[in-house]
N, C-alpha and C positions, 0 to 999 in steps of 0.2 A: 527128905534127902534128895527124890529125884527133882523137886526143884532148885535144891541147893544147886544140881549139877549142870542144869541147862541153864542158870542163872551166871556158874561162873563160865562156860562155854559163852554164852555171848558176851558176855566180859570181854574175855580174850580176843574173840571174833574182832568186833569194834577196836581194841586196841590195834590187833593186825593190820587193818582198813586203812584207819587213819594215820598209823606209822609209816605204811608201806608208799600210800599215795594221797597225806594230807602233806607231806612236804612241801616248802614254798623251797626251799632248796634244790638245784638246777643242779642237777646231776650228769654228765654223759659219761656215756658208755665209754670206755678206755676200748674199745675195739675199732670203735667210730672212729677215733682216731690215731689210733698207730697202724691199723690195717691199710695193708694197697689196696681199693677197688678192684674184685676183679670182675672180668665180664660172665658172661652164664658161660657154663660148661657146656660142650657138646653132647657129654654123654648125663644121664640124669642121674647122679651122683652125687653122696659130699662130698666137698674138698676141707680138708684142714687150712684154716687159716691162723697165723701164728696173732695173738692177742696178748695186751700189755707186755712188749716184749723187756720190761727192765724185770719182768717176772717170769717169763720164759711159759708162759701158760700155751694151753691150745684151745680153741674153738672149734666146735665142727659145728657147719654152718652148710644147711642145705642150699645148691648151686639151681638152676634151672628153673624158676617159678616155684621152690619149694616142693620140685614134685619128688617125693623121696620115695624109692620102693619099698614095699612091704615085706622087703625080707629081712629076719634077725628080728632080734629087740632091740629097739629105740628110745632112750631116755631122753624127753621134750621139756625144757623149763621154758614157762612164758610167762614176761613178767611185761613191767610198766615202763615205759623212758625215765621219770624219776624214779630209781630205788632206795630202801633202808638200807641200816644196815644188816636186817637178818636176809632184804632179799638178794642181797650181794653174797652171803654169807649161803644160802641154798643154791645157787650157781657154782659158790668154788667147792663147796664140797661134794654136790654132785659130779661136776665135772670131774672133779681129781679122781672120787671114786671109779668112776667111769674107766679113765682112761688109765690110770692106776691097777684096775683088778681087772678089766676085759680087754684093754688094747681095742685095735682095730675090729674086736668080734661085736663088741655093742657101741651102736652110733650114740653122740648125746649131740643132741641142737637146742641151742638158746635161740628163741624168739623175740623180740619184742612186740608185742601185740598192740604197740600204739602206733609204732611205726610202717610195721606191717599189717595193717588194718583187713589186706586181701588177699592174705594165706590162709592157704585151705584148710590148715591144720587147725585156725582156730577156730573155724565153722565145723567142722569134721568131732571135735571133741567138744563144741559148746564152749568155750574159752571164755570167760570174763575178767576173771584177775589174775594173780600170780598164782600159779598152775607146775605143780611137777608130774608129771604121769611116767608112767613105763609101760609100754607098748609092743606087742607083739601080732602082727594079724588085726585081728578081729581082737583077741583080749587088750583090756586098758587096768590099769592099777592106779589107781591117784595117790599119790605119796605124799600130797600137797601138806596135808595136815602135819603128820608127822616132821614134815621136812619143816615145818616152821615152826612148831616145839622144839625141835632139837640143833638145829644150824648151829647156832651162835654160841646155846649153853652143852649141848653134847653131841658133838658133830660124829663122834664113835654109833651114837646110836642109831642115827640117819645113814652111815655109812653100811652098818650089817644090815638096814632096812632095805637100802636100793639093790646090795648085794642078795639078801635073800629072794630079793620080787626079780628082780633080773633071772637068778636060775631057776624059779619058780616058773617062769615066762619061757625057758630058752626049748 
């Protein structure tokens, strides 16, 4: 039985991999381009940037070299320049959760981790692939797993997960 289960775990593993970033399909980010550039903030802070605006979504996107303070809880997705589509599908449901049930109390920042190769964030938590954490301090929660079981087929259930580790964290 317990090999049955690590047998279907790397099953899935492998499927994730190569969905996520065996794409030969050229994907860009809808922020890339509908957002203005702006320049670094004065103060080291995020700024809301408005994202694919025929959807009226928001991004928070840390300003300043990435250097974000360590106060509150922070919800970090880092993914690849090509995305699937679950990992498109764990961005908008984190995001919406986010900024849906905390408002301006908990930050969420999308990284891209190919483009941004020299944020500290992804040395700081060890980053390799597509990554959800929830972040407070010193505590880290990886949600990554969860979040990519459920994105696409039960996005309710990703939603009470970020919602539970968020005030678990607060």
């Amino acid at each position: 039985m317990k090999s049955s289960i690590i047998y279907l775990v790397l099953i899935v593993s492998v499927a994730f991999f190569t969905s996520c970033n065996g794409s030969n399909k050229q994907e860009s980010n809808c922020c890339d381009k509908n957002v203005e550039k702006t320049t670094c903030c004065k103060e080291q802070k995020t700024q809301k940037k408005p994202c694919c605006e025929d959807t009226k979504k928001v991004v928070t996107k840390p300003c300043c070299g990435d250097k974000v303070t360590s106060d509150g809880v922070k919800v970090y997705y880092f993914h690849g320049t090509r995305r699937c589509a679950t990992c498109k599908a764990v961005e908008a449901v984190a995001l919406e959760t986010v900024t849906e049930t905390f408002g301006d109390n908990v930050t969420f920042v999308s990284i891209d981790r190919e483009q941004d190769k020299e944020n500290q964030l992804i040395t700081k938590y060890q980053i390799t692939g597509q990554s959800l954490l929830v972040v407070n301090g010193d505590q880290v929660e990886n949600l990554t797993n969860v979040a990519f079981m459920n994105a696409n087929t039960h996005p309710e259930k990703l939603k009470a997960k970020i919602i539970e580790t968020v005030e678990a964290l607060k």
